[in-house]
C-alpha positions in Angstrom: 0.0 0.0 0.0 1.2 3.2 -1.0 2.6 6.1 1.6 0.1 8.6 2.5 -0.1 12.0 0.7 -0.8 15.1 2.7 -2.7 17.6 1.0 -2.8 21.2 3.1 -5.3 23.4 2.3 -5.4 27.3 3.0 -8.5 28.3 2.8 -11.6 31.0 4.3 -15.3 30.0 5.1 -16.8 33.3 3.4 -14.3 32.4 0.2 -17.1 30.8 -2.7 -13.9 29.7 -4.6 -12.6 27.9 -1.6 -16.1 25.8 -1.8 -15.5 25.5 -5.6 -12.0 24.8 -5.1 -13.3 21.9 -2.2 -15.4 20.1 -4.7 -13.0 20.4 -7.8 -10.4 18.9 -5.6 -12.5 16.3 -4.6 -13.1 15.7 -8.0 -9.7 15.1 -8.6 -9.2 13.0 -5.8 -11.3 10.6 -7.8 -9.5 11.3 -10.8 -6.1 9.9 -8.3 -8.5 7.4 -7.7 -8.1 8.1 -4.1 -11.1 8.7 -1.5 -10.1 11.5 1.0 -11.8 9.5 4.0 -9.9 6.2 2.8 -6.6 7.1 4.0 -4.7 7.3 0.9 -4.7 11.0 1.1 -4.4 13.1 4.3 -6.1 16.6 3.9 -5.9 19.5 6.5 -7.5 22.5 6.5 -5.6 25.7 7.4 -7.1 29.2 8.2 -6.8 32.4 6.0 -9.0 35.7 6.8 -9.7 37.6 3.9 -11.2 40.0 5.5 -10.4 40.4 9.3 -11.5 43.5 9.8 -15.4 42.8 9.0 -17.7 43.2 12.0 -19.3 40.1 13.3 -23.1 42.1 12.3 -22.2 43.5 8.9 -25.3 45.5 7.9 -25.9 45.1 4.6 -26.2 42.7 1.7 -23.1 40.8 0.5 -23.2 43.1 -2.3 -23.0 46.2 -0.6 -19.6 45.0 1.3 -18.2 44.0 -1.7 -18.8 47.4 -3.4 -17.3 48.9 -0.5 -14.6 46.8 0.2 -13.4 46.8 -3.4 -14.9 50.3 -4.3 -16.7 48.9 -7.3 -20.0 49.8 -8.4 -23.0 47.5 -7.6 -23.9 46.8 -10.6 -20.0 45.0 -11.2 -19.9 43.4 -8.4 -24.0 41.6 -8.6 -22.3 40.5 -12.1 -19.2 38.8 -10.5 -21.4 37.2 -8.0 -23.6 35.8 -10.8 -20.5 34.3 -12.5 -19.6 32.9 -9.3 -22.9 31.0 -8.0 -23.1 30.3 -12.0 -20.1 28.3 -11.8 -20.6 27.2 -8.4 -24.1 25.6 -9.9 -21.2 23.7 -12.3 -20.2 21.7 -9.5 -23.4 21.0 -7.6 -23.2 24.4 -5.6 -26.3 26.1 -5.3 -24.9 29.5 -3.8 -27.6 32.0 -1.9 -26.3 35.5 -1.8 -29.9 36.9 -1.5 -29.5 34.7 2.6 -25.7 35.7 2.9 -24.9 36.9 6.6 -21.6 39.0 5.8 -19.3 38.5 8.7 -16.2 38.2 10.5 -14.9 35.1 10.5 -11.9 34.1 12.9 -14.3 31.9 15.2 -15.3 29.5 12.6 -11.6 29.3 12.0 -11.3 28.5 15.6 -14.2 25.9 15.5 -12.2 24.1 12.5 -9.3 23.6 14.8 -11.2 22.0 17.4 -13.0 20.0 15.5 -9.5 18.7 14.1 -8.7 18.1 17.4 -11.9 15.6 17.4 -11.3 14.5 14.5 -14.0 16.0 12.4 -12.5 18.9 10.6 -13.5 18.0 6.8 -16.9 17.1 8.1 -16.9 20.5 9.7 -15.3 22.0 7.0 -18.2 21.7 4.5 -21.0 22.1 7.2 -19.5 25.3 7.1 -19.1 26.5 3.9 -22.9 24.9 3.4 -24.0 27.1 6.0 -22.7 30.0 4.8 -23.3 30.0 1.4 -26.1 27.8 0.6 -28.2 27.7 4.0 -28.0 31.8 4.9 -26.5 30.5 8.3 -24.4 32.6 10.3 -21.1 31.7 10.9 -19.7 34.6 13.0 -21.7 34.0 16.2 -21.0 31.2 18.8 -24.2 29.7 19.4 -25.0 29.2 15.9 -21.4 27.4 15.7 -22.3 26.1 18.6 -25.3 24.2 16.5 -24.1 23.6 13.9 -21.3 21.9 15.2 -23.6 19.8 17.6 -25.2 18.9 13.9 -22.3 16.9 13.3 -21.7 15.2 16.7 -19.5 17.6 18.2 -20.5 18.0 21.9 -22.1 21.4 21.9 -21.5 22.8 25.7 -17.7 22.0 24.8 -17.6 24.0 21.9 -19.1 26.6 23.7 -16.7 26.6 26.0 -13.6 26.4 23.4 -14.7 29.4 21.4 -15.4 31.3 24.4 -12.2 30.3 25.8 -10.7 31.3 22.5 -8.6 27.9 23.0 -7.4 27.8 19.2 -6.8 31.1 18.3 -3.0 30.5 18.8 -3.8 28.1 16.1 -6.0 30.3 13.7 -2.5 32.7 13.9 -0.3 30.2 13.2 -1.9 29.3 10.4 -2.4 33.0 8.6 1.9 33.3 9.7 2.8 30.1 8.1 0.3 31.5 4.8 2.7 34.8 5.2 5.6 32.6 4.9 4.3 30.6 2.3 3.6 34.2 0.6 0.0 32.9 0.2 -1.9 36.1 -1.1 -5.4 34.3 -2.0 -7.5 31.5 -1.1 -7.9 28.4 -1.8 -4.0 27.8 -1.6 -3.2 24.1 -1.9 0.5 22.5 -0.4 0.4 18.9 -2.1 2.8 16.8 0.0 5.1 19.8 0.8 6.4 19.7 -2.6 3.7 21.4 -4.6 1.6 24.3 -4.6 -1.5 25.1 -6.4 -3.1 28.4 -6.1 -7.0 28.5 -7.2 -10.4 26.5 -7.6 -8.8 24.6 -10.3 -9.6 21.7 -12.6 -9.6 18.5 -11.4 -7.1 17.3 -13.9 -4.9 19.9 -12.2 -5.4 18.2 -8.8 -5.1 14.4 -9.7 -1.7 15.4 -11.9 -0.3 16.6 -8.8 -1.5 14.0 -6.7 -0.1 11.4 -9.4 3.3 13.9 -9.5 3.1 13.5 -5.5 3.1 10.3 -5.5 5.7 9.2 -8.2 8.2 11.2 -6.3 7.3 9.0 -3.4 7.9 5.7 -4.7 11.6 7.1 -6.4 12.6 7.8 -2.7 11.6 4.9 -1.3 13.2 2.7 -3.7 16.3 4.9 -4.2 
């Protein structure tokens, strides 16, 4: 049986080419012929805040933020969200910016790390991303992490505690430094095995080449 391949991902909930980029990779897991869950390839998830400074309530549309964040006019920015939830719909994405909550989000990033510390980050992962940009959920707030988390058999009172504790901020930090290393400007930023990187929502063809690249160099080391 083949070594493991670690796949780290750099990525932000509010991000709708990191959920693209999630199920194009996936994609091209398959194409590896490799299921994430089966052990063949190990995937982490590592935080990156586009925007840090957003307040937790932004009030406004998605839109609206954009405009102002980017200081492009409305009518731009409702077109680059309709190319985005258009190719979104390519991959079985059905995007809602119309139930978007804008907002802050370095606690989700914190719920991801504890729920890799249970060992339920990919599973928390797209609960996430699903909330955010499909259900109109709000993932800034920590009872409504608190529930959604629970949703996946995380023990509710203890994330409640973790997130109010802010036990894996450290973490969260660590993670946006190591993307400053990296010189990781935009999200999704895949690491394939430490060798490769892959900036993007990219084909899947992309993906299972560098998975196949990935694991060629493997076998040459081991048998060298």
């Amino acid at each position: 049986m083949s070594e493991t391949i670690k796949v780290d991902i750099w990525s932000d909930v509010q991000c709708p080419w990191c959920y693209i980029g999630k199920r194009k990779f996936e994609a091209g897991a398959a194409l590896f012929g490799a299921d994430i869950e089966g052990g063949e390839i190990e995937v982490e998830y590592h935080s990156f805040e586009l925007a840090p400074d957003t307040p937790v309530d932004f009030e406004g549309s998605p839109v609206e933020y954009l405009s102002q964040r980017k200081g492009l006019p409305l009518a731009q920015v409702e077109e680059m969200l309709e190319r985005v939830t258009g190719i979104a719909e390519s991959v079985g994405l059905h995007y809602d910016y119309d139930a978007v909550h804008q907002t802050n989000t370095v606690i989700s990033h914190e719920l991801l790390h504890y729920a890799k510390s249970r060992g339920r980050q990919l599973d928390m992962k797209e609960a996430l991303l699903k909330s955010y940009f499909v259900d109109g959920g709000h993932v800034g707030r920590i009872a409504d992490l608190a529930d959604l988390a629970e949703g996946i058999g995380l023990d509710r009172a203890d994330v409640v505690r973790a997130l109010t504790d802010h036990e894996f901020l450290g973490d969260v930090k660590a993670d946006v430094a190591q993307a400053t290393a990296y010189g990781i400007q935009g999200v999704p930023f895949f690491v394939i095995d430490g060798r490769y990187g892959i900036s993007g929502a990219q084909d899947p063809d992309t993906f299972a080449q560098a998975l196949r690249q990935a694991r060629t160099d493997k076998s040459e080391e081991n048998s060298a």
